[in-house]
C-alpha positions in Angstrom: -10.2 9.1 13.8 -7.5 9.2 10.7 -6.9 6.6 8.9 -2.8 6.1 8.8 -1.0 6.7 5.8 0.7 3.7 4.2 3.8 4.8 2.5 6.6 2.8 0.6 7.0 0.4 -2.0 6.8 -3.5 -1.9 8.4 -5.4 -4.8 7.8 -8.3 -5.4 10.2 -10.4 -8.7 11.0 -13.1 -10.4 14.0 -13.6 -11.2 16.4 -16.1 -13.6 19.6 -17.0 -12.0 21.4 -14.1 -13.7 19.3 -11.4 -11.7 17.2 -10.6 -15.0 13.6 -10.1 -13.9 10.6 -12.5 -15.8 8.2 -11.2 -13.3 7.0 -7.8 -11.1 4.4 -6.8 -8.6 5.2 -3.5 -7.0 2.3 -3.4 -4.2 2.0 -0.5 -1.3 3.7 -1.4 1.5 0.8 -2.8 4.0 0.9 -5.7 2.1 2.8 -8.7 4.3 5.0 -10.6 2.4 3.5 -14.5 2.6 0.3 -12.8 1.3 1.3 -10.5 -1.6 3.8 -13.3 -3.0 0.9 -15.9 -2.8 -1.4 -12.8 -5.2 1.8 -13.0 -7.3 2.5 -16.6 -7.1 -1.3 -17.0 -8.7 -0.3 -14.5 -11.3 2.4 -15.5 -12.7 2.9 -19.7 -12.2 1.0 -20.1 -15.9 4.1 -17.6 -17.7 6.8 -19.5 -16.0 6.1 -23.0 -17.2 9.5 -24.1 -16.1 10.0 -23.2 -12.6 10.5 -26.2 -10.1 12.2 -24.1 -7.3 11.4 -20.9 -5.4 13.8 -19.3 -3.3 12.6 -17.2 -0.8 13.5 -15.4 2.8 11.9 -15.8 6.1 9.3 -13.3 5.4 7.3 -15.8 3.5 7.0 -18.8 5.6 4.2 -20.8 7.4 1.0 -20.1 4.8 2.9 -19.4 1.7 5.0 -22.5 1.9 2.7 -24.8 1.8 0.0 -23.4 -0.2 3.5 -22.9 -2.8 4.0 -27.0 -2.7 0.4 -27.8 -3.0 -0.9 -25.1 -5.6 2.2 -24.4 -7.7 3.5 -27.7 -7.1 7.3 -26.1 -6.6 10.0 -26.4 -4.4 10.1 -23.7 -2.0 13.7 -23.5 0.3 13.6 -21.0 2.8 16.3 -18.2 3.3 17.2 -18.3 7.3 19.0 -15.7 9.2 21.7 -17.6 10.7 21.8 -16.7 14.5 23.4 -17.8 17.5 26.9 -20.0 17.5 29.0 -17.0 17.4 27.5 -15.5 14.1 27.7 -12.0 13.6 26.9 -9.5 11.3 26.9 -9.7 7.6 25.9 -13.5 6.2 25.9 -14.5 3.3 23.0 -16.4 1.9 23.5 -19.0 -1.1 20.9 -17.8 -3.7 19.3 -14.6 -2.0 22.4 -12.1 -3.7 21.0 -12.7 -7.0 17.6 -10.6 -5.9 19.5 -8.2 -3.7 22.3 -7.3 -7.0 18.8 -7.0 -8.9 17.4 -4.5 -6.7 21.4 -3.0 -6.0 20.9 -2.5 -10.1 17.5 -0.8 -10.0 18.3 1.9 -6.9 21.3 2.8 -9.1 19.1 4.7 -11.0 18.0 8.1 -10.1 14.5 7.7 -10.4 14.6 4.4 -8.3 16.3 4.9 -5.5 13.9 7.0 -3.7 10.0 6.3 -4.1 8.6 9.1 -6.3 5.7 7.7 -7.8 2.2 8.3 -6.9 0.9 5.1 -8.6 2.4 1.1 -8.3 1.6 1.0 -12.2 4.3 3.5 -12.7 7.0 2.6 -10.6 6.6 -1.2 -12.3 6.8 0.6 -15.7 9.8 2.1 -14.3 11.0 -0.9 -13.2 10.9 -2.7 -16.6 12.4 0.3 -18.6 15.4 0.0 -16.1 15.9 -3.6 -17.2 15.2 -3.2 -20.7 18.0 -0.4 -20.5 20.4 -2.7 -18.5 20.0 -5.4 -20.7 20.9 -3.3 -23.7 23.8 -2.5 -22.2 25.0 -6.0 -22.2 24.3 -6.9 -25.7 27.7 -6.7 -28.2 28.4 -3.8 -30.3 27.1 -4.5 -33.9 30.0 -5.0 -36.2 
């Protein structure tokens, strides 16, 4: 029998409240989501001393909420799809644009929008040259 192919990208960030990433974990898509952001939960809690709150969608409930509040010790509020009473369509979710203009930002460029790379290593190096170039960007021009 053949084993199945697993193709596609998972990304998991960190992000500050202006969309600038402090923390990535690109992971091959079989990962689910409550399990690869409790890998990069463990990761990264001791570089961000200062988080109190994570902000997260639906994908990561059940497990990784409460293993969040009792190992990290943060906040977690959970991003629901708001259904039923007449909704439909687009919705707008209070926090979750700042991730989505993040990733809106890295598929703007070429060799992010479509998954090219062989290795997660090199798509995360990707990933981080894309912001370094970003935030360049924003800095002043020297006098």
């Amino acid at each position: 029998m053949r084993e199945k192919k697993i193709t596609g990208r998972k990304r998991f960030v960190a992000v500050d409240s202006l969309g600038l990433i402090w923390a990535l974990w690109v992971a091959t898509a079989d990962h689910l989501d409550r399990d690869g952001g409790r890998w990069f939960l463990s990761q990264v809690r001791h570089r961000l001393p200062r988080v109190r709150e994570v902000i997260v969608d639906s994908g990561f409930n059940g497990k990784f909420v409460t293993w969040t509040r009792r190992v990290c010790g943060w906040a977690v509020t959970l991003m629901k799809t708001l259904t039923g009473s007449g909704t439909q369509g687009f919705q707008i979710h209070a926090r979750r644009w700042v991730v989505e203009r993040t990733f809106g930002w890295l598929v703007s460029y070429r060799r992010l929008g479509k998954d090219y790379e062989r290795h997660t290593e090199t798509s995360e190096a990707m990933i981080y040259a894309t912001m370094i170039h970003l935030m360049l960007r924003r800095l002043p021009p020297l006098p």
